[in-house]
N, C-alpha and C positions, 0 to 999 in steps of 0.2 A: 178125229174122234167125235167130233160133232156135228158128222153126217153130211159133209158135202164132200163130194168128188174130186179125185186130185189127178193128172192135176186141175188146179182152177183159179178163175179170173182174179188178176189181182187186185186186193183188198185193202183197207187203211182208216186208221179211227179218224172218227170226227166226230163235234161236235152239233145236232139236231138238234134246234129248240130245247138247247139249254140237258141235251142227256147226251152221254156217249155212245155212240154207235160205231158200229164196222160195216161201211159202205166198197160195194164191188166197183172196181174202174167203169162199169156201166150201169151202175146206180143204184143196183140191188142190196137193200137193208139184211146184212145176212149175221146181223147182233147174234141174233138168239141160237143160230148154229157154232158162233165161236162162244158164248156163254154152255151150253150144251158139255162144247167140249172141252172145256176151263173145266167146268164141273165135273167130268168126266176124270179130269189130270187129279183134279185134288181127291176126290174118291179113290184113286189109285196109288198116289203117293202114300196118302193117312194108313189106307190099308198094310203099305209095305213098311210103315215105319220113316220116309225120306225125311232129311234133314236138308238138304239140297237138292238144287235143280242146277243143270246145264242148261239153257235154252237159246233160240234161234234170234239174235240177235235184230231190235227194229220190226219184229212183226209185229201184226195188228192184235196178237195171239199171247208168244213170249219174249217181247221187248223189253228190258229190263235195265231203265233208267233212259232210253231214246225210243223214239218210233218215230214213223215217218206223218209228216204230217196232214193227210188227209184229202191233199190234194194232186197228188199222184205226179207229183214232179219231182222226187227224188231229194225233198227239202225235210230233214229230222227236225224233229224238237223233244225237249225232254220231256218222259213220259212211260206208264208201263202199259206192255199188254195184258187181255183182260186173265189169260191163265199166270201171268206171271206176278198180275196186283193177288190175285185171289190165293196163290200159294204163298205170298207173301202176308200176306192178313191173316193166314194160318199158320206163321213160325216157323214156314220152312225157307232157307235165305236161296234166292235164285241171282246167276250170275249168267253174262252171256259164253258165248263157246270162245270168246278169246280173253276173258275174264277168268281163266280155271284159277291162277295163282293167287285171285283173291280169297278160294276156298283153304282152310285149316289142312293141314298135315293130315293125311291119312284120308281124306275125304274122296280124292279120287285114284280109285285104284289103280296099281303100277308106274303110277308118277310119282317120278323122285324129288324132291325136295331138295334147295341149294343147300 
């Protein structure tokens, strides 16, 4: 959603002179296309009403409570991705896809409830 090409090189936050950034496995600053399309997510969601998010667990994007940590070795640390802090700072609560049961009754459709 925030206009790069898929598929595409693998990505991961880090920290830049003290800012956060999403740097490409070959070194390309590509912040401002996953900000792009963070913004894109929350524009869509507010539009639709969302109270929740599913999201992709550990990305640089929608990590949500881990991500990898920036040096492309497979090493997590705790931490959000940038569309999962920003839908988060907007009151909508995101979990990753193997976190569904921490969502409320009713919240996702056709799943039953213990």
């Amino acid at each position: 959603m925030g206009g790069l090409k898929a598929p595409r090189e693998p990505a991961e936050q880090r920290m830049v002179d003290g800012c956060r950034r999403v740097i490409s496995r070959d070194g390309r600053d590509l912040t401002a296309f996953f900000e792009k399309g963070a913004q894109r997510v929350l524009d869509l969601a507010l539009e639709k009403g969302c109270r929740f998010a599913v999201l992709k667990e550990n990305s640089p994007s929608c990590g949500c409570g881990c991500i990898y940590d920036g040096t492309f070795t497979g090493r997590k640390i705790p931490g959000m991705g940038i569309a999962a802090g920003l839908l988060t700072n907007h009151g909508i609560t995101v979990v990753g896809e193997t976190g569904l049961e921490k969502l409320p009754d009713g919240a996702v459709p056709g799943r039953e409830q213990e």
